[in-house]
N, C-alpha and C positions, 0 to 999 in steps of 0.2 A: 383497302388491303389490310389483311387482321395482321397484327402484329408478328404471329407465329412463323408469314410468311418472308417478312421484312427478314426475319434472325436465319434463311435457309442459308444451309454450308455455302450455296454456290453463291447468297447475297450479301455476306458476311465478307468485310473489307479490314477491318481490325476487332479484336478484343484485347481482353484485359489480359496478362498474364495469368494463369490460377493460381500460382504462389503468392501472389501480391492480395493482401488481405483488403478490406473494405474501408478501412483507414484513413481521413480525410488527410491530405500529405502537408506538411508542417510548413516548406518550403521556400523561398521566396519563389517570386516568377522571374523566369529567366535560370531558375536555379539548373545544373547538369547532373545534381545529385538523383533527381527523379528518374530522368533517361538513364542514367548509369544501372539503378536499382533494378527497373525493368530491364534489360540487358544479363544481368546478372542471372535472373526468374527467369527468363526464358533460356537460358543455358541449362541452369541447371533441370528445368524441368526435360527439355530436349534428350540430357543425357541418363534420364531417370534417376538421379541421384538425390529424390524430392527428400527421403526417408533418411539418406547418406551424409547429407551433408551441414557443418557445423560452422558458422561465420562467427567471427570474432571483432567486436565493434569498441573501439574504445573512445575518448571525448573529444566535444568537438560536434559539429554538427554532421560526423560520420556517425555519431552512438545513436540519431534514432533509427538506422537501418530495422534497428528490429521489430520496430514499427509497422513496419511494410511490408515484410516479407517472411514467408508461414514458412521457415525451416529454426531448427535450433541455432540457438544463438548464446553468446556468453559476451558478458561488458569485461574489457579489461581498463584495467589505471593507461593515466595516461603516457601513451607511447610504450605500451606493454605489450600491445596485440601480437607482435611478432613472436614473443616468450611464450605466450598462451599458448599460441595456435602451435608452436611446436612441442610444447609437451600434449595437446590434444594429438597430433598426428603419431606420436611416437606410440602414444598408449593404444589409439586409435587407427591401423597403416590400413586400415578401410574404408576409413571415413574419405569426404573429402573438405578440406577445412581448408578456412580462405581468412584472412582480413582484408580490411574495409578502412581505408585508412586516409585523414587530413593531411597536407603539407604542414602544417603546423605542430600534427603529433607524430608523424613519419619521419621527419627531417630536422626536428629540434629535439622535443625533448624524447624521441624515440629513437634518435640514429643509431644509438649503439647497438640496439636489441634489433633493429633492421637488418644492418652490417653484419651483425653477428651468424644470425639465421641463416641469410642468405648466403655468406659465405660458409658456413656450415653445409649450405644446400639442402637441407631441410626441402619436405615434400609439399609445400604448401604453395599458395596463390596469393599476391601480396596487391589488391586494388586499391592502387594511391590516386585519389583526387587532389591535382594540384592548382591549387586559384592564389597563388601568392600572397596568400595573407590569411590572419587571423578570420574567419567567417563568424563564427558563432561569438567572440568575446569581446568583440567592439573593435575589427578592423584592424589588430595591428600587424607593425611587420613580422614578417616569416622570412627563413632560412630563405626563401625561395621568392620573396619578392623580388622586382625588378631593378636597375639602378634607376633612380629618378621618379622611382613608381610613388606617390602618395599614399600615407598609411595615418591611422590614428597616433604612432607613435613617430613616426618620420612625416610632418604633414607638410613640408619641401620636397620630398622625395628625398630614394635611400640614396644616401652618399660614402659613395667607395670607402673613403678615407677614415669615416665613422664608424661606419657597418657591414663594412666588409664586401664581398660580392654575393652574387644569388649563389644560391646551393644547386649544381644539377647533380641530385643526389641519385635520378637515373642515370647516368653516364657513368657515375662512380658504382654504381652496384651493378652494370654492365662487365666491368674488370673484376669481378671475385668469380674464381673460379667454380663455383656452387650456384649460381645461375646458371641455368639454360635458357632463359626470354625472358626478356627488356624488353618491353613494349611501348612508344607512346600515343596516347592517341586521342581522339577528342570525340564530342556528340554535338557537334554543333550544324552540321550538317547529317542528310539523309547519307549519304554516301560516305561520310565518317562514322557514322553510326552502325551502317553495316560492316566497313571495317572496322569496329571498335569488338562488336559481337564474334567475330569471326577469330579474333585474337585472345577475348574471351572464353572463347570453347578452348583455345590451344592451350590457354594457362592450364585448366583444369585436367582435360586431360592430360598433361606433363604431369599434374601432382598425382594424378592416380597412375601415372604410369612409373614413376619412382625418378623421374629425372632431375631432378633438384629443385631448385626456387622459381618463381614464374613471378615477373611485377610487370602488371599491368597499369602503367600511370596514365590518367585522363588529365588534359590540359584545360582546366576548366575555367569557367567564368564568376564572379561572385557579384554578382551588380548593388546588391546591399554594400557590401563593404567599399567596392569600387567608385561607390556613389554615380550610379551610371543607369540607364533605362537596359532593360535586356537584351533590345537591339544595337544598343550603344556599345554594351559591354563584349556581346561579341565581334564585333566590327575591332574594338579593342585588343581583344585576344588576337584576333587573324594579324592586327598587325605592331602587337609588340612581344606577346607573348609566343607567337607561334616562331619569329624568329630566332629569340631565345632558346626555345624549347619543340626544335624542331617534330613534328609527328615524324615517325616512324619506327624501323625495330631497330634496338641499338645493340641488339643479341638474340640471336634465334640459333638456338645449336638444332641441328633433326635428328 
């Protein structure tokens, strides 16, 4: 059988996104950042908006998004993305502009620029990967690690009484009235992942349709910093982080 025949529409079972460049992916294995990114690429391409739309990536191992994926892009400092992307929106009420955003730059040194936007309601898309911990700078604890969780800088686990409790900095950006959808949600399965997509098209089109803020937080894995195999690390999630950080919508206005 020649090849030509192998690639026919009707024998074709997946391909690549076409957004998604040729890029070998940087990633660990096990990593969520990869499926997120594909997800993202096929939205946007679905809604034609290949030409439209503007991501905004800032540090952390969300910055190489741009890496990956053939639309315009801009690095903001860190925990900036949210300030970017809404003066890109203001100047821009065509585009459609998103950040791309760490638990560690979202919920620490980005909260206020988060809070602010969203409660402003600003027209953007806010996709927060949260893996309780520092990823890219040696594993330490985040706003949003767990009580007890192990980290490069808590290597006992975090303790209440030292470091406060986890941040659900979705639940609290649920209550600003400039939200329309609080999403949470994960890629760890097939059938999370289609629901993960499907609440990703909703973001998007709420910011083209003028409805306010849209965060879509993914509850993710990090198995480098976790120190965990990728199977391990999810099995981990399902069963400490996901009761913490329930999936589902903790705000969908229609």
């Amino acid at each position: 059988m020649e090849v030509n025949e192998i690639i026919k529409p009707e024998n074709l079972v997946y391909e690549k996104p076409r957004l998604m460049n040729e890029n070998p992916m940087h990633y660990c294995p096990g990593c969520s950042h990869g499926v997120i990114h594909k997800l993202i690429a096929e939205v946007i391409a679905e809604m034609g908006m290949e030409d439209k739309t503007i991501g905004i990536s800032p540090v952390g191992c969300a910055v190489f998004a741009y890496n990956y994926l053939d639309i315009d892009w801009i690095e903001a400092a860190h925990g900036r993305a949210p300030a970017i992307a809404t003066a890109v929106k203001r100047l821009n009420p065509g585009k459609m502009v998103f950040t791309y955003q760490g638990d560690g730059d979202l919920a620490a040194i980005g909260t206020a620029e988060t809070i602010h936007a969203a409660n402003r309601g600003e027209n953007i898309v806010i996709v927060f990967v949260n893996n309780a911990i520092y990823g890219m700078t040696g594993g330490q604890m985040a706003p949003t690690t767990l009580e007890g969780m192990p980290t490069a800088t808590c290597p006992y686990g975090r303790n209440i009484a030292l470091n406060g409790y986890p941040l659900k900095i979705g639940d609290l950006l649920a209550q600003l009235e400039g939200t329309c959808l609080v999403t949470r949600q994960s890629v760890h399965t097939a059938a999370a992942v289609r629901k993960a997509k499907k609440m990703l098209r909703k973001a998007f089109e709420n910011s083209m349709a003028g409805k306010g803020t849209s965060i879509v937080e993914f509850v993710s894995t990090c198995s480098s910093g976790w120190k965990m195999t990728p199977e391990k690390a999810n099995k981990w999630m399902e069963e400490n982080m996901f009761p913490f950080y329930p999936l589902g919508d903790l705000k969908n206005k229609e």
